[in-house]
N, C-alpha and C positions, 0 to 999 in steps of 0.2 A: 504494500500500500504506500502512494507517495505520501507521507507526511508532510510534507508544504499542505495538502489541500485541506488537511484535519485542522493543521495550525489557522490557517487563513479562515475555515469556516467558523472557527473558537473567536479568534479575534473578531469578528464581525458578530456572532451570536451568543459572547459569554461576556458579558459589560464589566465584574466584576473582578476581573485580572486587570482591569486596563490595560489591555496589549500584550502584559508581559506571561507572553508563551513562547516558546521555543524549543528545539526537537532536542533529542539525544538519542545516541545507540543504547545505552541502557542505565540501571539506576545506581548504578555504582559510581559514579562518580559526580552527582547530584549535587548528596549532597556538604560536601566538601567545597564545590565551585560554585555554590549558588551564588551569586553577587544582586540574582532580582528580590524588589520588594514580595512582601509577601500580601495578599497571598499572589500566586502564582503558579503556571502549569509547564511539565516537561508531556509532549507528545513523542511515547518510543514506541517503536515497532517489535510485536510479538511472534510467535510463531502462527504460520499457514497451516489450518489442518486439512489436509485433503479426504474425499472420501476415497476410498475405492473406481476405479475406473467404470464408466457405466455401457462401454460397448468396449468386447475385446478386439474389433477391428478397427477402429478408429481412436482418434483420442476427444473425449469428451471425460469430463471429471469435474464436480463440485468442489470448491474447495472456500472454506473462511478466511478469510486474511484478515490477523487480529492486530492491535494497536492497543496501545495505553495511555492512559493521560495520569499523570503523578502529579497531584495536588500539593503545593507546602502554603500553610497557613503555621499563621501565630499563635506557639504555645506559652507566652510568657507569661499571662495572668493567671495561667495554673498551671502547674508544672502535670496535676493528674489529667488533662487532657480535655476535661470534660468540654470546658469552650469549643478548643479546637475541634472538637467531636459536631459540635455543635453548627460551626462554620464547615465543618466538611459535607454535613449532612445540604446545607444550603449548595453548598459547591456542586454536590452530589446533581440537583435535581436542574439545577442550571447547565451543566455538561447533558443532560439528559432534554432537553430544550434544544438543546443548541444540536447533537447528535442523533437522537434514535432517530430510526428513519429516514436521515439524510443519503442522499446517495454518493459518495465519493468523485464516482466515473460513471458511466453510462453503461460498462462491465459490471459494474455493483448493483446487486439486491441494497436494502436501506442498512443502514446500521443496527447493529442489534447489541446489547448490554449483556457482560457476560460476568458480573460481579465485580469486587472489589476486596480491599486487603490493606492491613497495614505494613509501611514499609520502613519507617526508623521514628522514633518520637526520642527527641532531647528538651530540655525547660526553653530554646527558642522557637523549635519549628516540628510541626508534625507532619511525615509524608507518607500519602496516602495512593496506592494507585486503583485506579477505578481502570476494568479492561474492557473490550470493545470489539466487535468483529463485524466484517460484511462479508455474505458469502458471494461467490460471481462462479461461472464456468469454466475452466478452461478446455477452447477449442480447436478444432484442426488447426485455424490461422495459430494459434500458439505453439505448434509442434513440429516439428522437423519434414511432415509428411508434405504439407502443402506445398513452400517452397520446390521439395523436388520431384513434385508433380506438374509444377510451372515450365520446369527446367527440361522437362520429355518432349521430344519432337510431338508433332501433329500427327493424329490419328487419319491416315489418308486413302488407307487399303484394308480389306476387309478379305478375307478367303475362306471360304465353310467347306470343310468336306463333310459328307453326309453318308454315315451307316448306319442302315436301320436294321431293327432287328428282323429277321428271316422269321415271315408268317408260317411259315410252313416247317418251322422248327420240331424238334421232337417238344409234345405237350407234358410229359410227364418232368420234365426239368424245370423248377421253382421260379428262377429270374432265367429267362434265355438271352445270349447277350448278343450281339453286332456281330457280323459274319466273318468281320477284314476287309469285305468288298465294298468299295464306294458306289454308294447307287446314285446319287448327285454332289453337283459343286456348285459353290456362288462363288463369284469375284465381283468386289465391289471397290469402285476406283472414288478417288476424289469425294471424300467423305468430307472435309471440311469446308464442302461450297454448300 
């Protein structure tokens, strides 16, 4: 999932960061480097779960592609949290405004809510990540096949030979099959006109 378009959609639908959102690879190092007021949101990228492939000769496969959003608010007025708890629960329902149901891309089903979790609390800052996923398909155009079905010459000659099965076969033989002998032929020229 590009994360620019989660950030960009927070920034415009979540008023109470004032702006300050910004991505990271993951939450380790948060928060150490945080230098934003609080409160404030990191947008990371999760794991993709896929399902199982839904036709073994092509590629077509569901898959989530998840994301997080790690909330830090202010735990100084109580170091037990309750506050913080309290503006997270706000945070909570505003990320939920601004996401469920939005679509990412045009590839994406809506956003869907996949819970939440705490991630470090110290007597400054509590962080919290709320997780996220939108499922989409991936299809032929995304796999290896298409391309090099572009890349095949033109389909321009046609040739059928034809053995039918001998009517006059012995009956008592289950499946009777084709003689060896061609009883017709097609050729067919200039297929792509």
């Amino acid at each position: 999932m590009d994360l620019d378009l989660v950030i960009t959609q927070l920034k415009g639908f979540a008023p109470s960061f004032e702006g300050r959102i910004a991505g990271a690879a993951a939450f380790k190092g948060i928060p150490e480097n945080t230098a934003l007021e609080v409160p404030c949101a990191f947008v990371l990228p999760l794991s993709d779960d896929p399902e199982p492939p839904i036709s073994q000769n092509a590629v077509r496969q569901r898959l989530v592609d998840g994301f997080a959003v790690v909330v830090a608010v202010s735990n100084k007025t109580d170091e037990r949290g309750q506050s913080a708890a309290t503006a997270l629960e706000a945070r909570r329902r505003e990320l939920w405004k601004a996401l469920l149901g939005w679509q990412p891309a045009k590839e994406y089903d809506g956003v869907q809510y996949d819970g939440g979790s705490l991630q470090s609390m110290d007597r400054f800052q509590v962080f919290y990540m709320y997780e996220f996923g939108a499922a989409m398909e991936i299809g032929p155009e995304d796999g290896w096949e298409e391309g090099f079905l572009e890349r095949l010459p033109d389909f321009k000659t046609m040739h059928v030979d034809v053995d039918m099965v001998d009517p006059a076969a012995d009956r008592n033989i289950k499946y009777p099959g084709p003689d060896g002998r061609i009883e017709h032929q097609v050729q067919i020229d200039n297929l792509d006109q």
